[in-house]
C-alpha positions as a Markdown table, in Angstrom:
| # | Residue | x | y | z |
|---|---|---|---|---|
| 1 | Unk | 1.8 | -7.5 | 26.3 |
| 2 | Unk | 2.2 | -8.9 | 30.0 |
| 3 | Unk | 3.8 | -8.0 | 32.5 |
| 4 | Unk | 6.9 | -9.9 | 32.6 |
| 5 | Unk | 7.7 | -9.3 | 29.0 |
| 6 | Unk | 7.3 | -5.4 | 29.6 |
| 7 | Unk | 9.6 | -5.5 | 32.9 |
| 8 | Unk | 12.3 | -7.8 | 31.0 |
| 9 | Unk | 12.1 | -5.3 | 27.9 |
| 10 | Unk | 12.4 | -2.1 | 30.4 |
| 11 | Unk | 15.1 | -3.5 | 32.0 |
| 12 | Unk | 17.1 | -4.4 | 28.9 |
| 13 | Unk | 16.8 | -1.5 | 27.7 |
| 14 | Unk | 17.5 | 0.3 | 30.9 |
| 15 | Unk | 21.0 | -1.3 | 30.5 |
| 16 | Unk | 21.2 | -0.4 | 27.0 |
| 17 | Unk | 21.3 | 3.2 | 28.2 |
| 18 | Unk | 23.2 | 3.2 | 31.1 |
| 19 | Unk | 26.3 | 1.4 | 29.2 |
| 20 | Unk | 25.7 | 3.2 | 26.1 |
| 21 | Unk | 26.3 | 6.4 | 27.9 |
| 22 | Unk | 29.3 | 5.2 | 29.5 |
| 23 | Unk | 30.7 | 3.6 | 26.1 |
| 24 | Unk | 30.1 | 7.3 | 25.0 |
| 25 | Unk | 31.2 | 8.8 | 28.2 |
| 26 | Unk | 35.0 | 7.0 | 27.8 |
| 27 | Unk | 35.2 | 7.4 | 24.0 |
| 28 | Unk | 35.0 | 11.4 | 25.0 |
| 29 | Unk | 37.6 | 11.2 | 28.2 |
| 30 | Unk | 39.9 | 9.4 | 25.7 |
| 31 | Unk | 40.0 | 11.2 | 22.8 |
| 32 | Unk | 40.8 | 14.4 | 25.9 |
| 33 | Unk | 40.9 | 18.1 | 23.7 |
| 34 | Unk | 40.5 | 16.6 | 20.6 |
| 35 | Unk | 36.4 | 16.2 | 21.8 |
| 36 | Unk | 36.4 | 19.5 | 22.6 |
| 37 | Unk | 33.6 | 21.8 | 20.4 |
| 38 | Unk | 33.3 | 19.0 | 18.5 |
| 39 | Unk | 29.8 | 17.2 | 17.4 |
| 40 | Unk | 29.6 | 13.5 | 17.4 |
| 41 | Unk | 27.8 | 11.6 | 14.5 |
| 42 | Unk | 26.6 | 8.1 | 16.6 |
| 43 | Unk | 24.2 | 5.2 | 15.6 |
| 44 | Unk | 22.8 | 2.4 | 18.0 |
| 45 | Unk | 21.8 | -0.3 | 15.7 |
| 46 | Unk | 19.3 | -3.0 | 17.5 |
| 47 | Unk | 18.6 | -6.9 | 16.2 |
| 48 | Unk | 17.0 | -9.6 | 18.2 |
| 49 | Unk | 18.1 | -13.0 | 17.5 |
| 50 | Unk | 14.9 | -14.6 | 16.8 |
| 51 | Unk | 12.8 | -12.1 | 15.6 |
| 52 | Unk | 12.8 | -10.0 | 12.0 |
| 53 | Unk | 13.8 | -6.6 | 14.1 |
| 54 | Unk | 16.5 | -4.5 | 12.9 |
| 55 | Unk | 16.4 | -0.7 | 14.2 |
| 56 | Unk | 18.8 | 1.7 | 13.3 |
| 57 | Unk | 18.5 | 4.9 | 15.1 |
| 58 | Unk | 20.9 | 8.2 | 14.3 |
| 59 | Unk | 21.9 | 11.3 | 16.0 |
| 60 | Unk | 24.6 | 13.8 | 17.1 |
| 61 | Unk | 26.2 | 14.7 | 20.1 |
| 62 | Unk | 28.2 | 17.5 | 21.0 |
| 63 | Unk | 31.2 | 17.1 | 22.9 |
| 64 | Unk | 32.1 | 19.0 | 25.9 |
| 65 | Unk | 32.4 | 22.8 | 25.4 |
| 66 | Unk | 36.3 | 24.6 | 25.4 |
């Protein structure tokens, strides 16, 4: 792949992280003691108009500690 495509790609998926986390981040600060201990099920699902890509990726994450 060149090197346009790969910068475009790193960058989109640079802000795929950062407001992932803070989607994540809010969900946590609302929900206040009732995130506590708890673990989180989430799933990021991916399509691109244009293409025959659909990923689906799973995982937990443990909310903040008592």
């Amino acid at each position: 792949m060149d090197d346009d495509f790969n910068m475009s790609l790193r960058k989109f998926l640079k802000q795929v992280g950062v407001t992932s986390q803070q989607a994540i981040e809010d969900g946590v600060r609302k929900a206040g003691a009732a995130a506590t201990g708890r673990t989180f099920t989430a799933k990021m699902v991916l399509t691109v108009d244009g293409l025959d890509v659909e990923h689906v990726v799973t995982g937990k994450i443990a909310g903040p500690a008592a």
